[in-house]
N, C-alpha and C positions, 0 to 999 in steps of 0.2 A: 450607529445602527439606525434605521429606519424603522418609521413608528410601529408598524406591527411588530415585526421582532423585539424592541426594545421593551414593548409591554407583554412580551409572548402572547400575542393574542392569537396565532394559527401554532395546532401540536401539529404532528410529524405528520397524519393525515392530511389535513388541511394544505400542509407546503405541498404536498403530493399533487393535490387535486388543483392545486394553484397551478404548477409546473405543466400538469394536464392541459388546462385551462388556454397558457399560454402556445400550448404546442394546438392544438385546435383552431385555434385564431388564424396560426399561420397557416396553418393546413384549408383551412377551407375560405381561406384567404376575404374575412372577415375586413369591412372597414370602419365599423364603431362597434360600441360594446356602450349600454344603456345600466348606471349602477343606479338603482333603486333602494329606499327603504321606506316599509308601509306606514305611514303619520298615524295619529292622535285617532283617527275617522278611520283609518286603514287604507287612505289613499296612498297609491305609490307618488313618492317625489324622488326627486334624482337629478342627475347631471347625466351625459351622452360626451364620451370619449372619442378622440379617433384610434387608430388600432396599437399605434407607436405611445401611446400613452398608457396604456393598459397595465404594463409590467411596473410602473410606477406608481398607480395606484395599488398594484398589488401587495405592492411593499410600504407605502404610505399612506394609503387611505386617501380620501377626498374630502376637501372643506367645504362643509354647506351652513349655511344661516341657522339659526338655533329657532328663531323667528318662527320657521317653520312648523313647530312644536307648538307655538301658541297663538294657531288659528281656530276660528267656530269655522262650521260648514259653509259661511260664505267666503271664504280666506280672509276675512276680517283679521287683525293680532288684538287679539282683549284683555291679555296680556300685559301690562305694561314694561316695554324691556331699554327704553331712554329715563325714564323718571318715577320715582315711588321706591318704596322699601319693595325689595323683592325678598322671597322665600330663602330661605341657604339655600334648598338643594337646586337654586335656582340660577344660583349667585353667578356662574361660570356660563350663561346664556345675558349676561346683563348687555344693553348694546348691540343685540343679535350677535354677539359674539359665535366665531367657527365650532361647530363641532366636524370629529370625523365620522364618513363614513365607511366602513373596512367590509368589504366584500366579503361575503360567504361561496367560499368556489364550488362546494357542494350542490349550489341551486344554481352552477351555469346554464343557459342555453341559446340556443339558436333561433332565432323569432322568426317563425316561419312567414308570415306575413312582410315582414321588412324586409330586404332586400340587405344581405352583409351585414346583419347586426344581430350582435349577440347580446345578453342581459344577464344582471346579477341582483340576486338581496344584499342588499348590507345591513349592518346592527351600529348604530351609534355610540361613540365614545367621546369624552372630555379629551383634549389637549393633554391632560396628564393618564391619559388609562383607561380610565375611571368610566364606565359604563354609564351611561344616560338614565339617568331613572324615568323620564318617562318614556322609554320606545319600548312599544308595548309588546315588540319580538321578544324582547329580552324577559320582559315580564311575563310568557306566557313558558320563556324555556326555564323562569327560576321554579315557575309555581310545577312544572314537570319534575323540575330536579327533586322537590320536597314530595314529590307523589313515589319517584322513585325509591327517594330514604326507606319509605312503608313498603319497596318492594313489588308497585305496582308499573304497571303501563297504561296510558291511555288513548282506547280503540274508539277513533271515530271516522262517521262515513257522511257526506255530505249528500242534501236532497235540496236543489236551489232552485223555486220559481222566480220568473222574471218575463218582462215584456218587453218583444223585438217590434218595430215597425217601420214602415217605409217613411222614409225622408220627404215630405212634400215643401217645404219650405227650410233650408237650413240658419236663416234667420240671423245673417251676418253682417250685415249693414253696421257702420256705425252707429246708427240709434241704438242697435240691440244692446250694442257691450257696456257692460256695469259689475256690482257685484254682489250677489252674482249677474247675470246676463240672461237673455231673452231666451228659453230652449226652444230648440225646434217646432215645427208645425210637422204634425202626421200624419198618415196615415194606417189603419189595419192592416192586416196581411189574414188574420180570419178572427171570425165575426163572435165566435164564442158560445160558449154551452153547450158544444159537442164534445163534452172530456173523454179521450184518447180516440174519437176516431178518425181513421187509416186519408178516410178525404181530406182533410184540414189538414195530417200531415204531410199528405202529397202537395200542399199548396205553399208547405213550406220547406220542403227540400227543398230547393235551389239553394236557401238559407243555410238551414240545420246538415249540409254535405257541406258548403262553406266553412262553416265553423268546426265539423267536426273534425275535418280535415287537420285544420292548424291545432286544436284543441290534443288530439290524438300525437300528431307530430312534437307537442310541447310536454309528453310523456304523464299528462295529468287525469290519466285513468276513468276516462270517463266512461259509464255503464250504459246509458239510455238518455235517451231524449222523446219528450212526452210533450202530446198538446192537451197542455190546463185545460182549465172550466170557464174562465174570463176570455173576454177576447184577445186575442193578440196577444196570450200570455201562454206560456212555455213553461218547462221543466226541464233541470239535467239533472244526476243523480252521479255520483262518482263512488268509487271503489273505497273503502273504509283501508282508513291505513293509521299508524301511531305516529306518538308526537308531534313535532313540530308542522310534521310537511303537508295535514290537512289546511291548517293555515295558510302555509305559505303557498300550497295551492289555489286557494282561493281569492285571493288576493290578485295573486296571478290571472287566473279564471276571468273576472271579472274587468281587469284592465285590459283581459286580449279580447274577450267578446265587446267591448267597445269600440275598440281600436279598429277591429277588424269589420265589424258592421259599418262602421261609419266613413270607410274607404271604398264600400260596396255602395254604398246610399242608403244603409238603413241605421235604425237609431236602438241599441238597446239600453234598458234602464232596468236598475236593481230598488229604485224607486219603490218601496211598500205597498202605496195606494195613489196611481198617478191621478192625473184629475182630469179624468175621460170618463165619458157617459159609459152606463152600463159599466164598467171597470168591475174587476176581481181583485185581493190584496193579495201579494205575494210573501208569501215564508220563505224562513230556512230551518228543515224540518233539520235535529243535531241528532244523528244515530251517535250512543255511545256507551261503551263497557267498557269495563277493568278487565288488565288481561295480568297473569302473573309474572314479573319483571326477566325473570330464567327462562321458564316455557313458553312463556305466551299463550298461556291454556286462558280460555275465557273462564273469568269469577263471578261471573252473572249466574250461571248455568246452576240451575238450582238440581239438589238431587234425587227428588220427587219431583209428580205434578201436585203435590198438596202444596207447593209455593208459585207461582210465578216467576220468582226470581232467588236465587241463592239470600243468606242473612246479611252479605255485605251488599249485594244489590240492591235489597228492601233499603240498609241504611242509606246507602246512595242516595235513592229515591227520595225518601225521604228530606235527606238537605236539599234536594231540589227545591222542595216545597217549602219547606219553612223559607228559606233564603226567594221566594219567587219574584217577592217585592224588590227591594233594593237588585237582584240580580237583572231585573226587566233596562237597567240602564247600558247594558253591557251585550245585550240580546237586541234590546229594541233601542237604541241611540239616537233614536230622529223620533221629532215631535209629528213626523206622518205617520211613522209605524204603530201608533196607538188606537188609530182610526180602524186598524183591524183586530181588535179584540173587540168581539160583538158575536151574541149568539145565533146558534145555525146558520155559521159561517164557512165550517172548516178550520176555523181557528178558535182558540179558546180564549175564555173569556173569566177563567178560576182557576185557581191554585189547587189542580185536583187528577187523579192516575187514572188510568183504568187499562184493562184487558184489551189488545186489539183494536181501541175503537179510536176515531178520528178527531172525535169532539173533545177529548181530554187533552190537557196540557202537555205530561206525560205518558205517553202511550206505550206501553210493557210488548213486546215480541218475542216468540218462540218459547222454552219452557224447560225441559228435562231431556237430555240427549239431543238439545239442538243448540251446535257453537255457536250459532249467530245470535244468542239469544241481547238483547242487550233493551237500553229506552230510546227510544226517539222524542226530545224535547220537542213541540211543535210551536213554542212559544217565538223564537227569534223571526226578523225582520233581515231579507239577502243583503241589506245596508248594514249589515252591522262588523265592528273591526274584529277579524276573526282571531286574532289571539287574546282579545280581551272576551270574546265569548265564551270561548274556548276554556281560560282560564279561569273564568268567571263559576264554569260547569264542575272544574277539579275544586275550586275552593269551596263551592256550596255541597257536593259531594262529600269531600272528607268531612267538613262538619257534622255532617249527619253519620258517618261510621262512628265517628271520635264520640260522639253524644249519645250511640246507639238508639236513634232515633226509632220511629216508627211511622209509616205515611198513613195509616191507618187504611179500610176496607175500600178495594176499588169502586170506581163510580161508573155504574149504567147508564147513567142519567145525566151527562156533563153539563146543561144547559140550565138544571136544575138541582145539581146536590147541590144542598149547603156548604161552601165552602170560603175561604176566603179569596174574593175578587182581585183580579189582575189592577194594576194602577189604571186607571184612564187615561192620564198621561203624562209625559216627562215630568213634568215640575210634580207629582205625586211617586214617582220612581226616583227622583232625584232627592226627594226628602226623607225617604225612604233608607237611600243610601247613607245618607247625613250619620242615621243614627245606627248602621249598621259595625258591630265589633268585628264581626264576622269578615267582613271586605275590608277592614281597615287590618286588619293582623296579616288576611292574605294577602291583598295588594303596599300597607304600608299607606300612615295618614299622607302621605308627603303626594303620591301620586293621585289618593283620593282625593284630598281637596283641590289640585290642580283640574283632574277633569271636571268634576262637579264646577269649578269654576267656570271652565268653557262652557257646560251644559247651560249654565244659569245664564252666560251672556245668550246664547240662542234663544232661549227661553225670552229674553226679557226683549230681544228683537223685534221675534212673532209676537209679542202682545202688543207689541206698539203699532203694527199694523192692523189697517182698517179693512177687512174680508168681504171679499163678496157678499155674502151673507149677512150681517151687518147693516152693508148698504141696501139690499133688498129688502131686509124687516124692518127698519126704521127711518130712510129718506124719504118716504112716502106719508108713515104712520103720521110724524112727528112736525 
């Protein structure tokens, strides 16, 4: 038998949507098909099929490098996978040893932008079955599976800034390439502090009809497109849906507005806080409520207005906050996303709720008699890998049901209640996590101390470089 079958890794579904899959191919006469799975950072990596090869991946899976798994944000491997005691659960990546990876047929599709080429998510497995403990798909569908035990569902809806710009230099020479390499030179496309008006988005249609086009055609529900407060920065908002597929839409999301900008001539980046004058930081604001696992009746929905939010809401909330520290690793993952916690920003800078209003971390919506009622965390960074956010959101949540917590009295005043302070930065979110029980039950010490690993090598990178800044305050002084 062939490795899927042999491990039953596709039920009777799945064969279904396989057999679909391959009847598509032929039909709209496809000549590759691009299998992906989103890494450590939530980058897609993958191999690219021609169309005769498909039906055997689909019954074996595909071998990819295990290596993969243990890079920092420069593809560095910091890892050691030739020499040193490795971890167990690590033991079967020793060598960059194969794993597979076995296509989910449920997420096929047709890349409208390429020319005959379809793509797929895959999930990682060992040579014997055996799930990869760290791919962090897998980790975001167990922490759902344990939400579902309790009989819930989890409702989220995605709100993502980001900046588009024209290509002025694409910066390809030989000198440029390293690792990483030299990014582009740019240009604006508008100038900024006109947040949403109708001129600025007429200057970017030609753009935003581009992308919505393939974005639409890729079936990933998008609602609006908005011109930000910064320059050259943007927003999309997309339709709230359950489990798995906000992730895996975004993931998605993000690798096609690249893709597809940078075949037009322009450059998008999910970058936090690029390092252009006047600049604005970009979020990823996380709408999300508990829905009930039968109905799908939202459990926010409190039933009075004497609450904001239902008692398991409030608890919700509440694990939000206690957990705000250690969970800032998994929201904010890059040592630039810290640069925008800063007050009278738009982004918060405390571990603190409030009613409707902007400046809080958690911002509470709608109330009694309205389904949508739910939180929108405003804390995450659009860099961030969306099932460890994601999942990140369910395990600090149930803590605070499980503990019957309390978030205590909303804050009018976000810039100024007393409350406790968001990290500064990764190496204070990373210590953070160190001593967290909370995310080592949910995610399991084996995957915590692997990432935290990779964190700490980034970390110890950036401090060994010498910053502009740096060289401005003290070549002169000294």
């Amino acid at each position: 038998m062939a490795f899927i079958e042999r491990h039953a890794l596709f039920d009777s579904e799945q064969r279904r949507q396989a057999a679909e899959v391959l009847r598509k191919i032929e039909t709209e006469h496809l000549k590759t098909v691009r299998f992906s799975f989103p890494d450590q950072h939530g980058i897609l990596r993958g191999k690219t099929l021609v169309s005769a090869e498909v039906r055997g991946a689909i019954e074996s899976g595909i071998s990819v490098a295990s290596s993969l798994l243990m890079k920092d944000t420069s593809h560095r491997t910091v890892i050691p996978i030739f020499e040193g005691v490795m971890d167990a659960e690590m033991q079967d990546m020793r060598g960059s040893a194969d794993m597979i990876m076995v296509p989910d047929p449920a997420t096929f599709r047709v890349l409208p932008w390429a020319p005959s080429t379809g793509w797929m998510l895959c999930d990682l497995y060992f040579r014997d079955g055996r799930k990869v403990p760290f791919s962090t798909r897998h980790l975001l569908r167990d922490v759902l599976g344990r939400l579902a035990d309790e009989g819930y569902s989890f409702m989220t809806g995605l709100e993502v800034e980001f900046h588009v710009m024209k290509v002025k230099e694409p910066r390809m020479s030989l000198s440029d390439a390293g690792q990483p390499g030299v990014p582009p030179e740019v240009d604006l496309l508008h100038k900024g502090y006109n947040y949403l008006t109708e001129l600025y988005y007429d200057q970017l249609d030609p753009f935003f009809d581009l992308l919505r086009s393939n974005i639409e055609d890729l079936g990933l529900g998008l609602k609006t497109m908005e011109i930000e407060f910064g320059p050259s920065q943007v927003e999309f908002v997309f339709n709230a849906a359950c489990g798995l597929k906000p992730a895996d839409d975004m993931v998605l999301f993000r690798s096609a507005a690249k893709q597809i900008a940078r075949r037009h001539g322009y450059h998008v980046t999910f970058m936090c806080r690029p390092r252009l004058l006047s600049v604005m930081s970009s979020g990823w604001h996380l709408h999300q409520s508990l829905c009930d696992l039968k109905t799908q009746h939202n459990l926010f929905v409190p039933d009075t207005d004497e609450q904001p939010l239902s008692c398991l809401g409030m608890g919700w909330l509440a694990g939000l906050l206690k957990n705000a520290a250690p969970a800032a690793v998994f929201s904010t993952p890059t040592i630039n996303g810290y640069k925008r916690y800063r007050p009278f920003s738009l982004a918060p800078d405390r571990a603190i709720w409030g009613c409707d209003n902007r400046g809080v971390m958690l911002r509470v919506l709608g109330g009694a008699g309205d389904k949508a009622t739910r939180i929108e965390n405003r804390v995450g960074e659009p860099a961030a890998n969306p099932y460890l956010y994601l999942a990140s959101q369910v395990i600090c949540g149930l803590d605070g049901i499980r503990g019957k917590d309390n978030p205590g009295p909303s804050a009018d005043t976000p810039y100024s209640t007393p409350a406790p302070f968001l990290p500064r930065t990764l190496e204070e979110a990373v210590n953070a996590l160190e001593g967290s029980t909370v995310f080592e039950d949910g995610f399991g010490k084996a995957f915590l101390d692997y990432l935290i690993r990779i964190k700490k090598a980034e970390i110890e990178r950036y401090n060994l470089e010498v910053s502009e800044w740096e060289h401005r305050e003290y070549f002169d002084m000294f």
